[in-house]
N, C-alpha and C positions, 0 to 999 in steps of 0.2 A: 504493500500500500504506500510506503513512504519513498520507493525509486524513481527516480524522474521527477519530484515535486518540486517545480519552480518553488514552491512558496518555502518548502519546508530545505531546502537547501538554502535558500536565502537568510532562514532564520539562524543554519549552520554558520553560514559567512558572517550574519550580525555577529553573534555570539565571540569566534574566534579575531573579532573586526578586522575581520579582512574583506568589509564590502567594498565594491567597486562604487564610490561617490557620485562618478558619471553615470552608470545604470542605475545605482541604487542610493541615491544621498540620503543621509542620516544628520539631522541635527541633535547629535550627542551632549548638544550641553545642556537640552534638557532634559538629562537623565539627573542633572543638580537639582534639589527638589524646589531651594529658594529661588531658584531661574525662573524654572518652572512654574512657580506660584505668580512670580510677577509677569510673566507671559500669561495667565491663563486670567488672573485681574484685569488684567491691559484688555484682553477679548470680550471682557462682560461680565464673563462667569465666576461662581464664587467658589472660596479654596476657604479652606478650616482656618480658624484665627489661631495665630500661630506666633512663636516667640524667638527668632534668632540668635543664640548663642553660644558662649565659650566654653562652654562645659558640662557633662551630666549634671552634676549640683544646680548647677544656673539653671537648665531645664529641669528640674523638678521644680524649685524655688518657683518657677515663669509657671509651669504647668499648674500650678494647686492654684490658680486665679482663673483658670479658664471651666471650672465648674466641679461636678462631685469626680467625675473621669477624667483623665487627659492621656495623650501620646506623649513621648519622650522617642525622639527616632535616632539613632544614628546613620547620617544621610548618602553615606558611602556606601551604604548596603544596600541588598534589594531584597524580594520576597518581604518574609515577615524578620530578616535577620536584623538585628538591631534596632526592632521595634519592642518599646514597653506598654503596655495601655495598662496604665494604672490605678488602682482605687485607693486616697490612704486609708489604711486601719488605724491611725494614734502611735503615738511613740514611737515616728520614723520610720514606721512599717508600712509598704504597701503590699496588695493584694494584685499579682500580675496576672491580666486577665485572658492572654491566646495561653501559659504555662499551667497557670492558678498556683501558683510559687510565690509565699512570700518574700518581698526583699526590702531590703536597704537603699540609701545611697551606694552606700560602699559595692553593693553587687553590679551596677549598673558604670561597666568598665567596654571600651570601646571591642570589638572585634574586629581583630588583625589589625590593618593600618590606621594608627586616629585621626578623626576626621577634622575636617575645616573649623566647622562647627557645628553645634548640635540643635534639635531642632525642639521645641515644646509644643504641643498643639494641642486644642477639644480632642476632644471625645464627640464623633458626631450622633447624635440616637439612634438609636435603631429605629423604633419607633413601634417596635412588636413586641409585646408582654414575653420577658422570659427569654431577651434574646438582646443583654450587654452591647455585644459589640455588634455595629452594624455591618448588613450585607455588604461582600464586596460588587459591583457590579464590574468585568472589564469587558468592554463594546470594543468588539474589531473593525476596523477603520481603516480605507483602501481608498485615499487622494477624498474623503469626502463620503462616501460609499459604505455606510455597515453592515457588514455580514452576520455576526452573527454576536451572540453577548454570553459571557459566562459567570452564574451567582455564585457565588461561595460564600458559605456560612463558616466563619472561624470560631462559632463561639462552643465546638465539639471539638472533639480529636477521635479519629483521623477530621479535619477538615470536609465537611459536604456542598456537592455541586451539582450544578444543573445548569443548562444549558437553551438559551434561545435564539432565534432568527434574528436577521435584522429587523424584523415589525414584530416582536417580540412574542409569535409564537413558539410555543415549546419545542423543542429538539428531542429525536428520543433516544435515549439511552439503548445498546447493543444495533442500533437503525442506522444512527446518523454519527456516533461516537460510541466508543467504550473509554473507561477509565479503570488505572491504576486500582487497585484497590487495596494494596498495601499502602498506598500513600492519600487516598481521597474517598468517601463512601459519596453516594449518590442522595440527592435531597432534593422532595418535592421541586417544583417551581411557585415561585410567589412574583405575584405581579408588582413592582412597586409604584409607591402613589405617583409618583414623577416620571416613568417611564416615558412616553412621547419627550418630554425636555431633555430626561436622560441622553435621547438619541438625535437630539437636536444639538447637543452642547456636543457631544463627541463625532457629527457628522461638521460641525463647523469649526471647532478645532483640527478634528485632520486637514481638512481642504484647505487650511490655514499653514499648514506647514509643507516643504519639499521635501516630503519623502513617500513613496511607496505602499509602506502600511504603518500604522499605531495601534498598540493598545493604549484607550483612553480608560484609564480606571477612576472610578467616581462611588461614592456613595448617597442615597435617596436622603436627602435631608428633610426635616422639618419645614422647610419655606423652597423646595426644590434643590438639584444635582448638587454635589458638593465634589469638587474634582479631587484626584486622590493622586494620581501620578501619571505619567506617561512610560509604555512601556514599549521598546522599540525592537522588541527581541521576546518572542514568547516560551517561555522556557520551561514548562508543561506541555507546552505540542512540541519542540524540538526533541524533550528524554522521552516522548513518551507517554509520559504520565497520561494524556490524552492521546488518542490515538483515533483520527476523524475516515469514515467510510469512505471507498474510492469516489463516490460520488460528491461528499464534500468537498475533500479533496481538490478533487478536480474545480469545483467553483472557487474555494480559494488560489488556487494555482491561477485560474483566469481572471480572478482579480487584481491579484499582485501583478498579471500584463496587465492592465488598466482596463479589464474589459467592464462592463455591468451586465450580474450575475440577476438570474429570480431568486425567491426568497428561495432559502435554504432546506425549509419546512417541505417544499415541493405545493403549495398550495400558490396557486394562480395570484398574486398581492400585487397591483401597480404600484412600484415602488415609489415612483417620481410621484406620483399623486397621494401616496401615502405617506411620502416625507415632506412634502408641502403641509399639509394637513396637521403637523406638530407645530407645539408651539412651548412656549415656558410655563403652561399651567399645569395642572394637576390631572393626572390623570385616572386614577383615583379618586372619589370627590368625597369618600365614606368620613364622617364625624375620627379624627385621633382616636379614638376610646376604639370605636367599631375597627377601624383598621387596625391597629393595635389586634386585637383579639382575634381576627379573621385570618388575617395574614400566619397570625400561630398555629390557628387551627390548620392554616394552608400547608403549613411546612409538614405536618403530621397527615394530610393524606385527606381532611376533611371533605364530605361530602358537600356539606351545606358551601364549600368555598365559589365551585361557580355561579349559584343561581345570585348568591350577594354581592362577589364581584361584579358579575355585569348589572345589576340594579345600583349600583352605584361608580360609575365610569361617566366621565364627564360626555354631554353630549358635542358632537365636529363629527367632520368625515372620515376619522379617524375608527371612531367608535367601534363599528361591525367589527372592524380585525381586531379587538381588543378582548369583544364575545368571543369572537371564534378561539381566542388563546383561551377565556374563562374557559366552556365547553370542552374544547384539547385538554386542558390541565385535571377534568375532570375523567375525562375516559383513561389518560392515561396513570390516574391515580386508581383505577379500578373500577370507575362507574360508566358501566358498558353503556348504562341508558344513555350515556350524553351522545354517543356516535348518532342518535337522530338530530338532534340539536347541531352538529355539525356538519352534518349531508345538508339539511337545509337551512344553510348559513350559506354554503357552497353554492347552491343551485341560485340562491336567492340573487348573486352579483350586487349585492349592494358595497355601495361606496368604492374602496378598492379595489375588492375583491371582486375581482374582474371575468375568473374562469373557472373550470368547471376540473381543476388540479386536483387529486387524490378523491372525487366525487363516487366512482364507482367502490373505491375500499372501503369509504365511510358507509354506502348504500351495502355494501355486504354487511357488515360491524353491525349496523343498526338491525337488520333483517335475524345475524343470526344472533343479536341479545333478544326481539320480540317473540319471533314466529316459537323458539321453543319453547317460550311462556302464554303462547292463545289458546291452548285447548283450554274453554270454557272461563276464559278471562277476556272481556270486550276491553280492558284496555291494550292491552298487548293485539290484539286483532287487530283493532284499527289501525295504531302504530306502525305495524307491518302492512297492512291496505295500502296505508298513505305512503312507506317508500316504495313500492311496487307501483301504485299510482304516477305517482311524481316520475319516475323510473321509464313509464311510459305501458306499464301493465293494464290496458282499460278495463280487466275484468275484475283488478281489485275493487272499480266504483261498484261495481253487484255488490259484493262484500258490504261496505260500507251503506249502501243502500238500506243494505236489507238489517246492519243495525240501526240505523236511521229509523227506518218505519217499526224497528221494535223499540223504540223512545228513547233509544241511546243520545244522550244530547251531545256528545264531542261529536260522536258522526254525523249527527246531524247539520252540525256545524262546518262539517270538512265539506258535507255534500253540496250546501247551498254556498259554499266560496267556488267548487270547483263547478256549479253552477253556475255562477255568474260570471 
């Protein structure tokens, strides 16, 4: 799967820097995080308030003003190496929240070469009951262009992740990726409230810079995106740790030529009119408290998660792909019944969603969660009538007719729409 991969040899070349500047330019100095932060303020966008200084100490001292949590990074590193998120406990003690190790001052000593300087920063919310540190979100970004986004939850060990498109439908796991699993478990999808901004802020910062591809990493803030780093070398899909089907693959290989890909999902999504269509508000629009709680329930596999997600998704032309993720995140969390909810999400072409992409597997999905539950149950009959119907089955309306005239009122109601 990995021989021949423009994209994934190139991430070889990043790595050992040895790109070639003329095919592939890389602006390295913002891999400095204070660079960084002042380039990504200069753009609009917001970065974690944050303390510049000379030394661990000075970064604790700076960090205990910026609320009950804060970072302590040391900025020469990357991953989570030389990162603290710390909580005090009293008496110079804090509680370190990716190890759960308590320390000192005194523990908090550079790794390998000390740096410039060290950096103090929030703590930005999670914003989910029971979940410290916030999601990571990092959007892949090609001159402009997002492919696809990937969640990670740090606040477990191993580390859990999951996976979406560029229009933030779900990815599926052993489909479209496998992952490591000595080094990463696998964790629901959860929509976050800023999602559309999310991929406004890192479709407008890549196109902003001269280079090839980004990882834009950011976290769902309380008042929208909160940018996290820029990462120019992905270092999960070069070991491995991720390992993407030849069919991904191949869209990112055609990306990194600057081609434009369809969504990743395989569903028909106008991309151009679905990235018009974001904007910097909320996408999301649930009360804190509700999202908070839904979004936990989400991580856990909850049923009740799509019917309340998409009752609460702001309305734009965005919307329909936003159901069709609520819906997705539902069948692939185990509730077969949403595969009807997403055939006619598909067939409906609203807003974006433009074609009739993955249409017959949902009309299988849906048919074989109903049809084995109709003997002598009219809701599961009709259910199946109506994809067979829609499908183009005329003899499913007999079916439904004839619970119609036995005073079934859902059928009755399908007969007089497909009446009129």
């Amino acid at each position: 799967m990995t021989s021949g991969s423009l994209y994934l040899s190139l991430m070889r070349q990043r790595f050992d820097m040895f790109n070639d500047p003329a095919a592939d330019p890389v602006p390295w100095e913002l891999d400095d995080k204070d660079t960084a932060y002042n380039y990504v303020t200069a753009a609009g966008y917001a970065v974690p308030r944050y303390a510049k200084v000379g030394t661990a100490a000075e970064a604790l001292a700076a960090g205990e003003g910026f609320g009950p949590r804060f970072v302590v990074k040391q900025p020469n590193q990357h991953s989570t190496k030389g990162i603290y998120v710390l909580e005090p406990l009293g008496g110079g003690q804090y509680l370190e929240l990716l190890s759960l190790r308590t320390l000192t001052a005194e523990d908090l000593v550079p790794l390998g070469r000390p740096p410039a300087y060290w950096l103090a920063e929030e703590c930005i919310d999670s914003g989910i009951v029971g979940k410290p540190l916030p999601f990571d979100y990092k959007i892949y970004a090609f001159r402009g262009r997002v492919t696809h986004v990937n969640q990670i939850d740090r606040n477990v060990s191993p580390p859990r992740m999951a996976f979406f498109d560029g229009a933030f439908l779900p990815l599926e796991r052993d489909r479209d990726y496998t992952i490591d699993e000595q080094r990463w478990l696998p964790e629901n999808h959860v929509v976050p409230r800023h999602a559309g901004a999310m991929l406004e802020m890192a479709a407008v910062l890549s196109a902003g810079l001269d280079t090839r591809f980004v990882k834009v990493d950011c976290y769902d803030g309380p008042d929208g995106p909160v940018f996290g780093e820029f990462t120019f070398a992905s270092g999960g899909d070069d070991t491995g740790m991720v390992r993407y089907s030849s069919r991904i693959l191949d869209f990112l290989d055609r990306s990194m030529a600057g081609e434009d890909v369809p969504a990743l999902s395989g569903f028909d999504i106008d991309l151009p009119v679905f990235r018009a269509s974001l904007d910097r508000k909320p996408t999301v629009t649930a009360h804190p408290t509700l999202y908070s709680t839904m979004s936990a329930a989400a991580v856990q596999g909850d049923r009740r998660y799509p019917t309340v997600l998409s009752g609460n998704l702001a309305p734009g032309k965005s919307r329909p792909v936003f159901v069709l993720a609520a819906h997705l995140i539902g069948y692939l969390n185990g509730d077969g019944s949403r595969a009807f909810a997403v055939q006619q999400l598909v067939r409906s072409s609203a807003g974006p969603i433009t074609g009739t992409g993955r249409l017959q597997e949902f009309e299988a999905k849906a048919l074989g969660f109903h049809e084995p539950r109709a003997q002598g149950n009219l809701w599961h009959t009709a259910r199946a009538a109506e994809v067979r119907l829609a499908a183009g089955d005329g003899s499913a309306l007999d079916v439904l007719r004839g619970l119609a005239a036995d005073g079934y009122a859902h059928a009755q109601r399908v007969v007089a729409r497909y009446g009129a």
